[in-house]
SEPA-925636 format. One record per residue (C-alpha): x, y, z. Coordinates in steps of 0.5 Angstrom, whole numbers, plus 500, padded with zeros to 3 digits. Layout:
SEPA-925636
XYZ ...
This chain:
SEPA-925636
406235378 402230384 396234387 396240381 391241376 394239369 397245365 393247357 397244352 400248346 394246342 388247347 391254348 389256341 382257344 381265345 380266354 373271353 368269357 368272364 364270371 358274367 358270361 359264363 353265368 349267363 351260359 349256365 341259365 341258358 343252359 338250364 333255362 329253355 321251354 320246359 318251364 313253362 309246361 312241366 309245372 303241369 306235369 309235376 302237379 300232376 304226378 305228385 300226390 298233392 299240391 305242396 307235395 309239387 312244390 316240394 318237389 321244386 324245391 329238393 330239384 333246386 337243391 339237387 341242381 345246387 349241389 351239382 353245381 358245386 360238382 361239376 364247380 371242383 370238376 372244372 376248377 381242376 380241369 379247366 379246359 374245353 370240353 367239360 364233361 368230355 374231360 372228366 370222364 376221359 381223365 377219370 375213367 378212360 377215353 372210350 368212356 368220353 367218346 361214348 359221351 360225345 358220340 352220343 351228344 352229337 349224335 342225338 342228346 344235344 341235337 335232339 334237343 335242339 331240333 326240338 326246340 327249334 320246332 317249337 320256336 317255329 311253331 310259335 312264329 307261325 302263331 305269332 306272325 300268323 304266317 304259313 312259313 313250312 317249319 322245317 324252314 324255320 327250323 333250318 333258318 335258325 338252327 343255321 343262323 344262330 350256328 354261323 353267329 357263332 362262328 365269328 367268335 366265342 365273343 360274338 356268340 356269347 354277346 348274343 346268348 347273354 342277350 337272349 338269357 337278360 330277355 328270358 330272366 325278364 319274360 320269366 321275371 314278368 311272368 312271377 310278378 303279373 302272376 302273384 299281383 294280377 292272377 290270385 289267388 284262385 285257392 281257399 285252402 292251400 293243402 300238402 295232400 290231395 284228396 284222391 291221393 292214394 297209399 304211401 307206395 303209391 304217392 312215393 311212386 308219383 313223388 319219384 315220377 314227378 322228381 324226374 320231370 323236375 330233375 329234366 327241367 333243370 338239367 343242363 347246368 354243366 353246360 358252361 364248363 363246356 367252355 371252360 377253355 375259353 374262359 378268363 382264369 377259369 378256375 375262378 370263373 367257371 365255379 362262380 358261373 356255374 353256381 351263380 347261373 343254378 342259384 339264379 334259375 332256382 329262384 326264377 323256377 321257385 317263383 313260377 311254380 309258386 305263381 302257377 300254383 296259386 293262380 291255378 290251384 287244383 287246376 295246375 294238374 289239368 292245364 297242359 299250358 300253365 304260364 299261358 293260363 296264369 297270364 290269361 288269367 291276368 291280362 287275358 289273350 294278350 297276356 297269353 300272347 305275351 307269354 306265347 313270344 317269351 316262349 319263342 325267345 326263350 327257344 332261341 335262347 336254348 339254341 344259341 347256348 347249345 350251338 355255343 357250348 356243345 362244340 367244345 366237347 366235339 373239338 376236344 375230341 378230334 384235339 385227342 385224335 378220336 374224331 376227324 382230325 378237321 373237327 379240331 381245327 380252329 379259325 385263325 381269326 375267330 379261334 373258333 371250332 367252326 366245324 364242329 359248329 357246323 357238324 352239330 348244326 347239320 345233325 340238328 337241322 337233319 332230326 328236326 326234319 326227319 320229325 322223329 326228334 321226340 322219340 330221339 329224347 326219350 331214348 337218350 334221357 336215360 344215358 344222358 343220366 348215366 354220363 351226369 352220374 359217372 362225372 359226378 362220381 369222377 371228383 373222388 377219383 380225382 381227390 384220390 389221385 391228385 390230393 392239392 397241396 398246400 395252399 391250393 386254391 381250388 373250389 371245393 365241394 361243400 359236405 363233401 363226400 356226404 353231399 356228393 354221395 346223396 346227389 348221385 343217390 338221387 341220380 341213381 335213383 332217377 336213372 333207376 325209375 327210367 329204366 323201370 318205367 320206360 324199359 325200352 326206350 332205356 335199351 334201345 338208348 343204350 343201343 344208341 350208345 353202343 354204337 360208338 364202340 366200333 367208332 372209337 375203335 376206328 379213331 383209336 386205330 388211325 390214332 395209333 398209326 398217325 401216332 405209334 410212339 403214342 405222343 399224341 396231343 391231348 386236349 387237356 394238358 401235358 402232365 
């Protein structure tokens, strides 16, 4: 019906509701929450024309985050199945769109970033452990572990993440108040400007260049309504989740940047480590330790979110018909895409090992920018073509549409600087991207020949 969200189709309902308001806020930190925190803040110093111009930068990035939040908050209260993201766009815009999201996070966003992680948490457990352990064997041992947790169930996997995501707010939140009690001040004068800062075109420049790293830090929020589908009256949970999980990292960001910066001072921009740095400062090398075994869990962490999140979107393809049929498949006892699941894990584990997993994210920054863009525009098709009825009770974008306008400016604005900075690495993520389009060419035929009166089975709903 006109100006009502669809209804889940018989098949999407095999998914098992479990999540609630805690869980799903839980995802959403974990999502956002992995091991940037602890070294961007250098990056962003810097960058940026000046100290408080830094923590400036922290800031707008936490606002930004909000607000998309509430984005994607109306998105999936209107669309509350699994997939997030894969939805919007494929009901927004058209389904090659959302293959081409999908092929590219299987194919190298998500699992490119979880190889990633997964070789700076064995990096770690070799330090901390003082073992020889070849990395790539933790690296296969973690991805691998963590993957099978999850396929006992959507229960069991997010016992586990929300384990994780207590154990990075407390090392996060250790680190905040070591920090401010037991490291600083280091500063005499706190200033916005730094003495060799150059011309106004050249500290909008460094400002912008230091937005995106903030930008990168926080991204990931839209994560959790990637499980939209296994969520207890998602309409209501998965808004409160999302915002509650971004307003609680933006606090945790706030308060380690403002720890960093005034232990450390004008040395921020020079030390590649700061949270070690802050907690050498104030405990000395069994701070740094500390700090080292919280990086270790918080990679963890990051790996179990992805592995628990991530292989919605691919399910919900192969619901649609444009993956293997298999893909799709549940577990008649753990309801739970368990193929997918694995099918994540084993591209993760054959990046990590192919050591090219750093060139892999600086190609697909820019496209993973793209697609937040474009679901973000996706909320004024929806309002344009299914205007609620009366007494609906959805979540609703707060200043809508001069909030939203502003965010994707400020996407816009981020992708452009990408593109104009890094113009090939740009290219050759479009490249990336591109071949997905002979891809879904492919299911599209066999779907039309399983398929020809075109009933097929999507997965978010029957109008």
């Amino acid at each position: 019906m006109r100006g009502q969200p669809a209804r889940s189709s018989a098949r999407h309902t095999e998914l098992a509701r479990r999540l609630g308001v805690f869980d799903l806020t839980m995802l959403c930190m974990g999502g956002i929450v992995g091991t940037s925190i602890f070294i961007v803040p250098q990056v962003v110093a810097k960058n940026a024309p000046g100290l408080g111009w830094a923590l400036a930068a922290w800031v707008l990035g936490a606002a930004v985050a909000v607000g998309g939040s509430f984005v994607c908050a109306e998105l999936a209260s209107r669309r509350p199945f699994a997939g997030g993201s894969y939805i919007f766009l494929r009901d927004a815009y058209h389904p090659s769109v959302a293959f081409l999201y999908g092929w590219c996070l299987l194919l190298v966003i998500q699992t490119g970033a979880v190889a990633s992680v997964a070789v700076i948490f064995a990096r770690y457990f070799n330090e901390l452990t003082r073992s020889s352990i070849p990395e790539p064997v933790i690296t296969t041992v973690v991805i691998g572990s963590l993957s099978l947790i999850n396929c006992l169930g959507v229960r069991t996997g997010s016992s586990v993440q929300n384990l994780l995501m207590m154990m990075k707010i407390v090392i996060l939140g250790a680190l905040i108040v070591c920090g401010w009690f037991f490291a600083g001040p280091q500063w005499q004068v706190f200033s916005g400007t730094s003495p060799a800062a150059g011309g106004v075109g050249e500290s909008a420049a460094g400002f912008g260049a230091a937005m995106v790293s903030v930008l990168f830090c926080y991204g990931g929020w839209q994560m959790a309504a990637f499980l939209s589908g296994e969520a207890k009256n998602p309409e209501v949970t998965v808004p409160r989740g999302l915002v509650l999980g971004v307003t609680g990292v933006a606090v945790l960001y706030l308060g380690v940047n403002l720890v960093c910066a005034r232990a450390l001072d004008g040395a921020l921009a020079d030390t590649p480590a700061p949270a070690s740095a802050v907690m050498r400062i104030a405990f000395g090398p069994r701070g740094a330790a500390a700090i080292a075994a919280g990086i270790a869990i918080s990679a963890l962490g990051y790996i179990s979110q992805a592995t628990l999140t991530s292989p919605r979107v691919y399910y919900a393809m192969a619901v649609d018909r444009l993956f293997f049929k298999s893909i799709g498949s549940l577990h008649p006892r753990t309801q739970v895409p368990i193929l997918a699941i694995l099918a994540q894990a084993v591209c993760a584990i054959l990046i990590a090992l192919s050591g090219k997993y750093h060139e892999i994210l600086n190609f697909v920054i820019a496209v993973d920018t793209f697609f937040t863009l474009l679901a973000m525009g996706s909320v004024f098709i929806f309002r344009r073509r299914e205007p609620l009825a009366e007494g609906t009770r959805l979540f609703r974008i707060p200043g809508h549409p001069v909030t939203t306008v502003l965010l994707m400016a400020i996407h816009a604005g981020v992708l452009i600087s990408l593109f104009y900075k890094f113009p090939m690495n740009g290219l050759i993520g479009v490249a990336i991207a591109l071949t997905g389009v002979p891809a879904y060419f492919f299911w599209r035929g066999r779907r039309a020949v399983d398929y020809p009166d075109g009933q097929v089975r999507t997965a978010s709903a029957d109008a």
